[in-house]
C-alpha positions in Angstrom: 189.0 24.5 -2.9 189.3 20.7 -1.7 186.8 18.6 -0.8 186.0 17.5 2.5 183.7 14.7 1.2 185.6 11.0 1.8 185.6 9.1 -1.7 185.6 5.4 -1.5 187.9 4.7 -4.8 189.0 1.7 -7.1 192.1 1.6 -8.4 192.1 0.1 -11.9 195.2 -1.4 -13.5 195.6 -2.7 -17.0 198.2 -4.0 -19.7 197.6 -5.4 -22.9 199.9 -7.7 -24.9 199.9 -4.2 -27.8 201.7 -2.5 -24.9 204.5 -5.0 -24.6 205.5 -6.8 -21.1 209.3 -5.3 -21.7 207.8 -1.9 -20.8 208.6 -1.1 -17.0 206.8 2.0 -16.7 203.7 0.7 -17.8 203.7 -2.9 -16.1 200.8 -3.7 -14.1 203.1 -3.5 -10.4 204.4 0.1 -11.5 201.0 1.3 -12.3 200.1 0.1 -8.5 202.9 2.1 -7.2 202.4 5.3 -9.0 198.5 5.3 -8.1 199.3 4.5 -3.8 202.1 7.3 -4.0 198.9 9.7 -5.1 196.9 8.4 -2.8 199.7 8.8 0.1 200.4 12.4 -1.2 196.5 13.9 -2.1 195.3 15.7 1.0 191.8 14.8 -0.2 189.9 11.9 1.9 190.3 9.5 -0.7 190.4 5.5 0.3 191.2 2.6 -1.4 188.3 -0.2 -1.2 189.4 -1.9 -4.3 191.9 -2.7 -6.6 190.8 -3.4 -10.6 193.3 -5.1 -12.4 192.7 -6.6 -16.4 196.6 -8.1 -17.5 197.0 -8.9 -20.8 193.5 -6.8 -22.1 193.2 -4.8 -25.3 192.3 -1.0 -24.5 190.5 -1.2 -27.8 187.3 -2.5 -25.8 185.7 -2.8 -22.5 184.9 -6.8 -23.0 187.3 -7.1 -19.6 187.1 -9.0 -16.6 188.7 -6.6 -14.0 186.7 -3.3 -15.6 183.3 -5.1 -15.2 183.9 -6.0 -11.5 184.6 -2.4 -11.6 181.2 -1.6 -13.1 179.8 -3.9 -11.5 180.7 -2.1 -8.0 179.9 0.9 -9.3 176.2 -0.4 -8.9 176.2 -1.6 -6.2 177.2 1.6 -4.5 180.5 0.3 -3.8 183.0 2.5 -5.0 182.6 6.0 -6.2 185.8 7.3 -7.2 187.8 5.6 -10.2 191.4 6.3 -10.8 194.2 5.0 -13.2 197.2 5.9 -14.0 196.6 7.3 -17.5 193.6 7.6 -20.0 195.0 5.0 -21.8 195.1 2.6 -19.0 191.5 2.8 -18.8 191.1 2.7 -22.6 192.1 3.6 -25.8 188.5 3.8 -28.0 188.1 7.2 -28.5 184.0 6.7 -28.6 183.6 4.4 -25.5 186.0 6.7 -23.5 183.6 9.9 -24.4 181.2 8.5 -23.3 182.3 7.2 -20.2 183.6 10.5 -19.1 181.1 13.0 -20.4 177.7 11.0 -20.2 178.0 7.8 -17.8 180.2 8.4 -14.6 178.3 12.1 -14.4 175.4 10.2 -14.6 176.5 7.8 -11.8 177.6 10.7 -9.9 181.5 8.5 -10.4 184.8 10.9 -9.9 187.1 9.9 -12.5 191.0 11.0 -12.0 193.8 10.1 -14.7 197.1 11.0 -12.8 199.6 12.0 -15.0 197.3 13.2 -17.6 196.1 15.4 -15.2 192.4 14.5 -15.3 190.1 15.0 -12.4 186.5 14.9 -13.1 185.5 17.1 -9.6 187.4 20.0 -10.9 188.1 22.1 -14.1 191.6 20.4 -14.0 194.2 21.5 -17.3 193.7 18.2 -18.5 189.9 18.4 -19.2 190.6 20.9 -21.8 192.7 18.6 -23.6 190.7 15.6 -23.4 189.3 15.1 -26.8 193.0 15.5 -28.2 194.3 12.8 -25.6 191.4 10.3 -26.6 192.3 11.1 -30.4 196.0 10.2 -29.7 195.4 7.1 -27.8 192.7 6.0 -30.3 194.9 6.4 -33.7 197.9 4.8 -31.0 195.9 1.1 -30.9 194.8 1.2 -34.4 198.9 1.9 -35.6 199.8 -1.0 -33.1 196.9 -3.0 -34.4 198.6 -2.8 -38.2 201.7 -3.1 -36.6 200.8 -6.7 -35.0 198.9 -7.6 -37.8 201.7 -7.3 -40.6 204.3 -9.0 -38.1 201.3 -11.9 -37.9 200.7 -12.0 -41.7 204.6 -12.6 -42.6 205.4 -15.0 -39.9 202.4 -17.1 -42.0 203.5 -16.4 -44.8 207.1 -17.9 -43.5 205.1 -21.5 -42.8 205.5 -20.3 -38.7 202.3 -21.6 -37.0 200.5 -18.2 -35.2 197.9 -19.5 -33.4 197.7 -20.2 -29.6 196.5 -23.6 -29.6 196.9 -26.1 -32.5 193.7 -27.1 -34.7 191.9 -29.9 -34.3 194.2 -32.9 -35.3 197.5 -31.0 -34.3 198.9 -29.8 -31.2 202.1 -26.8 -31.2 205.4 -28.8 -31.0 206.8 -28.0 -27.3 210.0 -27.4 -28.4 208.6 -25.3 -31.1 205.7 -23.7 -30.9 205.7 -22.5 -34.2 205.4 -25.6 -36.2 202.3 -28.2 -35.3 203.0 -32.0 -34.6 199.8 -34.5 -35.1 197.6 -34.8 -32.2 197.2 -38.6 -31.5 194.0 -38.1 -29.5 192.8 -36.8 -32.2 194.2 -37.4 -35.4 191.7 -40.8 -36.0 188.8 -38.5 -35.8 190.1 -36.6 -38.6 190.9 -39.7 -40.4 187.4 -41.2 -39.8 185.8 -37.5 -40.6 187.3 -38.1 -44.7 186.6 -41.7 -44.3 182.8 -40.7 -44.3 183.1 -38.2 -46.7 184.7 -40.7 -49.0 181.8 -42.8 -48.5 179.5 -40.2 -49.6 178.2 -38.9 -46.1 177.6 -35.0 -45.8 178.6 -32.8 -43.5 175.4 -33.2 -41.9 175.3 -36.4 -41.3 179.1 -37.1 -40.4 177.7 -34.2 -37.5 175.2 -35.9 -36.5 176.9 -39.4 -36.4 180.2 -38.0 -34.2 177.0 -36.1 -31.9 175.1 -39.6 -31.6 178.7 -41.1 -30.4 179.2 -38.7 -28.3 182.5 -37.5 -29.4 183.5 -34.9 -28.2 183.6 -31.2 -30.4 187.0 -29.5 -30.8 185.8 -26.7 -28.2 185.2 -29.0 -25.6 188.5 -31.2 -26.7 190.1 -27.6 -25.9 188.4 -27.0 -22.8 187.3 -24.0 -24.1 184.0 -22.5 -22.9 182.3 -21.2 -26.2 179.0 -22.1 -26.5 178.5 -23.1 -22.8 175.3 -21.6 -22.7 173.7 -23.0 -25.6 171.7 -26.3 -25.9 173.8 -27.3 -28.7 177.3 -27.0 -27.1 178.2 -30.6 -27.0 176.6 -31.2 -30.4 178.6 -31.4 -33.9 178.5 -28.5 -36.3 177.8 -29.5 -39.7 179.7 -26.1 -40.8 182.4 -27.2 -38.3 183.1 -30.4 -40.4 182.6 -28.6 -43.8 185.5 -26.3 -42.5 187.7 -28.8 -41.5 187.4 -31.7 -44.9 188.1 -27.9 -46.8 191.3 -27.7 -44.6 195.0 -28.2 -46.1 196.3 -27.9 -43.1 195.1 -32.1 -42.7 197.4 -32.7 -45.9 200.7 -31.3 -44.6 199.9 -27.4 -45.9 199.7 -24.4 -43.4 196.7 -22.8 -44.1 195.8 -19.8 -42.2 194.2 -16.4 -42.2 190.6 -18.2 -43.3 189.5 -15.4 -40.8 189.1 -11.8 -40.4 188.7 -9.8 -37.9 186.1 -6.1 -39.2 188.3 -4.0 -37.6 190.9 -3.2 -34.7 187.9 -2.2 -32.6 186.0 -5.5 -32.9 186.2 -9.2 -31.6 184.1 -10.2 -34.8 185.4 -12.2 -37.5 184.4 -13.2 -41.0 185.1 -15.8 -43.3 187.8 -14.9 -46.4 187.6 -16.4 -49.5 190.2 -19.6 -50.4 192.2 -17.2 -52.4 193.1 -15.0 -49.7 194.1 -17.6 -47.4 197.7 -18.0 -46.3 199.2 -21.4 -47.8 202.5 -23.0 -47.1 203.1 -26.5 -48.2 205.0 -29.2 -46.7 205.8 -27.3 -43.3 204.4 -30.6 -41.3 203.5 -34.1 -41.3 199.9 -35.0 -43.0 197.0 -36.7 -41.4 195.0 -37.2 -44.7 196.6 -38.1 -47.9 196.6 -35.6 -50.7 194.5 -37.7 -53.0 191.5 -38.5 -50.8 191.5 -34.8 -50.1 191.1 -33.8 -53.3 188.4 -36.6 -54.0 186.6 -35.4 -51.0 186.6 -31.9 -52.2 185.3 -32.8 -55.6 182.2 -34.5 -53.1 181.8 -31.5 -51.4 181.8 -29.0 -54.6 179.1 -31.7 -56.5 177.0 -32.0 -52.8 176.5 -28.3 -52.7 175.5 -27.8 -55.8 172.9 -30.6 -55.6 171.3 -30.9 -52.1 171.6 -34.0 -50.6 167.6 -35.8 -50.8 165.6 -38.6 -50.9 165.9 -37.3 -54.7 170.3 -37.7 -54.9 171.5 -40.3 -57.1 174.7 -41.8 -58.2 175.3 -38.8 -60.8 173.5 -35.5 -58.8 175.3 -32.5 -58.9 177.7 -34.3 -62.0 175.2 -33.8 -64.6 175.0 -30.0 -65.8 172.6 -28.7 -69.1 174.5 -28.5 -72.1 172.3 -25.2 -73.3 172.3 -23.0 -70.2 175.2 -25.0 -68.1 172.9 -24.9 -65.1 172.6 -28.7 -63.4 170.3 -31.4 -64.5 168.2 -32.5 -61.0 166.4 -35.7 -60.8 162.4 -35.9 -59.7 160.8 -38.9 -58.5 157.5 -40.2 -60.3 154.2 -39.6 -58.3 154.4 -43.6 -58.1 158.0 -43.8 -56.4 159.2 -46.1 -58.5 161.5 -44.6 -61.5 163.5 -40.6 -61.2 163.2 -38.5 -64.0 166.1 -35.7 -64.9 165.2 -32.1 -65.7 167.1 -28.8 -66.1 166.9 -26.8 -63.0 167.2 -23.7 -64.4 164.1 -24.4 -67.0 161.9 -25.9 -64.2 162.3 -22.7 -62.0 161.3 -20.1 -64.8 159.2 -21.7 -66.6 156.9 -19.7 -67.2 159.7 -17.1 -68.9 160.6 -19.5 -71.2 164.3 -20.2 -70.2 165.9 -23.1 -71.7 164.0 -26.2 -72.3 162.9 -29.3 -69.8 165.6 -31.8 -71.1 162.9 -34.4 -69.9 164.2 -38.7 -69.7 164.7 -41.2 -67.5 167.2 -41.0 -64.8 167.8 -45.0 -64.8 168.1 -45.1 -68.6 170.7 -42.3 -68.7 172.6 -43.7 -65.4 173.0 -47.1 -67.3 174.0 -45.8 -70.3 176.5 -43.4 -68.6 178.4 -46.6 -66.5 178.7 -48.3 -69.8 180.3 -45.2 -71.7 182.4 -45.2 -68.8 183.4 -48.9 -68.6 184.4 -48.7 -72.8 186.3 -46.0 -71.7 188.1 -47.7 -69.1 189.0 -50.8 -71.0 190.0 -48.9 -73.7 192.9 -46.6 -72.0 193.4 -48.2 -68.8 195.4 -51.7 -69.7 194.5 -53.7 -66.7 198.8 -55.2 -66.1 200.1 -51.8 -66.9 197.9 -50.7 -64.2 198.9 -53.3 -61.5 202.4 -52.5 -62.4 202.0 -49.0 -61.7 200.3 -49.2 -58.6 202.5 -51.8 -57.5 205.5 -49.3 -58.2 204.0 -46.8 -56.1 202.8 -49.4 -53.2 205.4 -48.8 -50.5 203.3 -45.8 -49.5 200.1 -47.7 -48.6 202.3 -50.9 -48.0 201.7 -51.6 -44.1 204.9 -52.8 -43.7 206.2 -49.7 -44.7 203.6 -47.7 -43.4 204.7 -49.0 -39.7 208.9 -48.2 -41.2 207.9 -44.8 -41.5 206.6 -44.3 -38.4 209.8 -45.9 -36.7 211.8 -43.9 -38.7 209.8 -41.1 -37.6 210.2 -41.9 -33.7 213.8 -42.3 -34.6 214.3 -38.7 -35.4 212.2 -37.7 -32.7 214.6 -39.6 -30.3 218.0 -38.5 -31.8 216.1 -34.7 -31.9 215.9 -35.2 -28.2 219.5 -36.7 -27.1 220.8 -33.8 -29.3 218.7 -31.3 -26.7 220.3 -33.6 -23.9 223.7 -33.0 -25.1 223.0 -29.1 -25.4 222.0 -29.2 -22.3 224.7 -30.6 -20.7 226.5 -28.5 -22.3 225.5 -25.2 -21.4 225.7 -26.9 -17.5 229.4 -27.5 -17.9 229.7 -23.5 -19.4 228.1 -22.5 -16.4 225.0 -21.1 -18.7 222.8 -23.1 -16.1 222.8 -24.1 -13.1 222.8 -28.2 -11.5 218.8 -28.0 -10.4 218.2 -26.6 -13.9 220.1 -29.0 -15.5 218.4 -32.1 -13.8 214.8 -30.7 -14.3 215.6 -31.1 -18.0 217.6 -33.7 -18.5 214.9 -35.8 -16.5 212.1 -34.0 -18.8 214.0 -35.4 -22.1 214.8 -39.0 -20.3 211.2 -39.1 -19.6 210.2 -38.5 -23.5 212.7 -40.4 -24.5 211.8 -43.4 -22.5 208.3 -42.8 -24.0 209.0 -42.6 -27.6 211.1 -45.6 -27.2 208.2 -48.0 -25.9 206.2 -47.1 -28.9 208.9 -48.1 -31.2 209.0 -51.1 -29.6 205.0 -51.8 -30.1 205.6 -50.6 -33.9 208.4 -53.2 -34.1 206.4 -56.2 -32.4 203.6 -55.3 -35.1 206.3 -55.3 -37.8 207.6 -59.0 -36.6 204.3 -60.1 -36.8 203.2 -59.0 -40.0 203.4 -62.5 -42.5 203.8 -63.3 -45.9 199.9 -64.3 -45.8 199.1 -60.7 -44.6 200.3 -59.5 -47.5 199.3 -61.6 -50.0 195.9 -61.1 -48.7 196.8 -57.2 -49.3 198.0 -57.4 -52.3 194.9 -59.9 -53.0 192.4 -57.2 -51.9 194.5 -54.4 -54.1 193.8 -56.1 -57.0 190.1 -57.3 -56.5 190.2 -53.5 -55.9 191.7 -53.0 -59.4 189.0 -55.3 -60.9 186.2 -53.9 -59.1 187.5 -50.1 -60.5 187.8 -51.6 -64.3 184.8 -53.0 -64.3 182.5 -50.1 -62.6 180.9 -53.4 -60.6 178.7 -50.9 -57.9 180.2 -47.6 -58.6 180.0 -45.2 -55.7 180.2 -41.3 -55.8 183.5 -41.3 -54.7 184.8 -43.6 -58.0 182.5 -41.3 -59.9 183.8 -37.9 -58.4 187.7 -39.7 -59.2 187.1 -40.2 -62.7 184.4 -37.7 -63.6 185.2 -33.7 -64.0 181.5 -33.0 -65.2 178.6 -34.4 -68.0 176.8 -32.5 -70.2 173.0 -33.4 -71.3 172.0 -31.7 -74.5 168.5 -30.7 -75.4 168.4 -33.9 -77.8 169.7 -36.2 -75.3 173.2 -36.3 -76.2 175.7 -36.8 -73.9 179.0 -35.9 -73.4 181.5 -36.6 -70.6 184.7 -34.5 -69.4 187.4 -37.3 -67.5 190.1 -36.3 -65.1 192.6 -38.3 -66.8 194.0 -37.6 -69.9 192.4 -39.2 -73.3 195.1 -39.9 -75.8 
């Protein structure tokens, strides 16, 4: 027997990108139709108050738009009826659909009707009875499309194609290809700066807070993206944030991705792989950072976390390890202030058991002694003309003249990559593959790009013109003080340190023993 009662219904619609837009029966309009013919047909006073409709929303959750309207409603005592077209338009998790069904819409006194599975909460309908089986199905459907997607994903990085929907910080998706990632120049001097600090020895931290004090804005907000609104610290720099990025290959020309994981198909939350998991194709686009700051900074990073930055850091922390137990040597200031003394970090912290021994001196004493081993070492294998000659050999990369030819050259190839587009264009107008309003929408698109890139090859050529003779003597001037400074140790920094230095040892009887990066013959 019908009832007589008048249900006040929403309609709820949904498609997610699993489902694929190239399926007509299941399209968002189609699902509209089928659900009004049902209501045109029932002889039940059911009306339509409201439609529900989530486009382009996994099944595998509830975290939609559309459905908490719906809920939302529901509430409010504004609908009392839901119906969709299927089960699996209303969802696919086999636990969250149970318990919608069988514990919260009898609860809320809510009708739920599934069309064509032939679901209708009022009565004992055929389709109750296979319920459980349907949710099963539709559960083990989005976790075999979840593989699916994620295998196409995980070779199309694999191939050096770009997967994500925006590019990183630093890099935007080439509009002509949205696979690949050009440099952002908005940017791209942010990243630049970012290493430039690290270079100088600044932590994560502290690059954080000096980009927060500036009031530069993060990546998220660069994005226009609203994570974090809600917090107090939304406009403020993540030290983790810059860790990430100075840890990033990406910056040196080399696709990295899949640094992230998601738990599982049913969950938005991610976690961090380790570097060897990560996806990494080289060469696939042009660098921001050059390859040998980035490994400098790394070596920074690697000798920072092992020794906290301090009021206690010194020229050496986190490069001096115990020869004994291999821990690393930290440095204590004297109840005075004036003079650091070293000690083994592993024998300071048990004690008491024993473990190791203090490897007590003077921090000053041992940092002198260290620069001078150093310098001998310098002078003895690194012939100060055969190192001019070299670098001068290799100068035309960090020559400014050529630095500015390169990016000509670059805008060049950007503008030939265009006229080429032009020519396809008008092409496939004179085959009668477009039509006359299509073909001047882009030809004025690419006349428009083209007329930009040109304008900065012009600048690039004025600042070419005007480079002198003077300019570069003063360069090359400045290259070799550099090359003095370097031979001579004169103020060493961390970063000289971390490019010379692998690791030193301090033995029990104050021997010390240093591993270079560069080969001793």
């Amino acid at each position: 027997m019908r009832s007589s009662k008048t249900y006040k219904a929403g309609t709820y619609r949904r498609l997610s990108r699993e489902d694929g837009d190239n399926l007509e029966s299941e399209s968002i309009i189609n699902q509209g139709i089928l659900i009004n013919k049902f209501l045109e047909q029932t002889k039940e006073n059911i009306i339509c108050v409201s439609e529900y409709t989530d486009d382009g929303y996994s099944g595998g959750n509830f975290d939609r738009p559309g459905w908490k309207q719906l809920m939302n409603d529901i509430a409010n005592g504004k609908i009392d009826t839901i119906i969709t077209k299927d089960l699996s338009r209303m969802g696919r998790d086999y636990i969250s659909m149970g318990e919608y069904i069988e514990r919260i819409f009898p609860e809320k006194n809510i009708r739920y009707i599934a069309i064509n599975d032939d679901i209708d909460t009022l009565y004992e309908t055929p389709g109750l009875e296979m319920l459980q089986f349907k949710l099963v199905f539709n559960d083990f459907y989005i976790k075999e499309t979840s593989k699916k997607i994620r295998r196409i994903m995980k070779e199309k990085k694999a191939s050096g194609q770009y997967t994500g929907w925006k590019g990183i910080y630093g890099y935007k998706r080439d509009p002509e290809d949205k696979h690949k990632l050009i440099i952002d120049e908005n940017v791209s001097p942010i990243i630049k700066r970012m290493f430039n600090l690290a270079l100088d020895g600044k932590t994560p931290h502290q690059i954080a807070k000096i980009f927060t004090a500036e009031g530069i804005p993060t990546p998220s907000i660069y994005a226009n993206l609203n994570r974090g609104m809600k917090s107090t610290a939304y406009e403020f720099w993540c030290a983790r944030s810059i860790q990430e990025m100075l840890k990033n290959p990406t910056y040196i020309g080399n696709l990295t991705q899949g640094r992230r994981k998601k738990i599982n198909y049913k969950s938005k939350k991610e976690v961090r792989l380790p570097r060897e998991e990560w996806i990494i194709v080289e060469n696939t686009h042009e660098p921001i950072i050059d390859k040998n700051v980035f490994d400098t900074v790394q070596t920074l990073l690697q000798n920072t976390r092992k020794h906290k930055t301090n009021d206690n850091t010194q020229l050496f922390s986190g490069f001096i390890f115990c020869k004994e137990c291999g821990h690393t040597i930290g440095f204590t200031r004297s109840k005075d202030g004036k003079r650091f003394y070293c000690h083994c970090n592993y024998y300071t912290k048990n004690s008491k058991y024993g473990l190791c021994t203090p490897h007590t001196c003077n921090y000053k004493k041992l940092e002198v002694s260290i620069i001078d081993t150093i310098k001998e070492m310098l002078i003895k294998y690194l012939d100060k003309n055969d190192l001019i000659d070299k670098v001068n050999n290799n100068k035309k990369q960090y020559d400014i003249k050529e630095q500015i030819k390169k990016q000509i050259e670059l805008l060049n190839q950007k503008i030939n990559t265009l006229l080429n587009y032009k020519d396809k264009v008008y092409e496939d107008k004179i085959c009668g593959n477009i039509d006359l309003e299509m073909y001047n929408r882009m030809s004025l698109k690419y006349d428009n790009q083209i007329k930009e890139l040109k304008e900065q090859n012009q600048e690039l050529e004025k600042k070419f013109n005007l480079l002198s003779e003077s300019d570069l003597k003063k360069e090359n001037q400045i290259l070799l003080n550099k090359i003095e400074e370097f031979l001579s140790l004169k103020n060493p920094s961390r970063t000289l340190i971390a490019s010379l230095i692998d690791k030193i040892t301090l033995s029990e009887d104050m021997k010390v023993e240093i591993f270079y990066k560069f080969k001793l013959y």
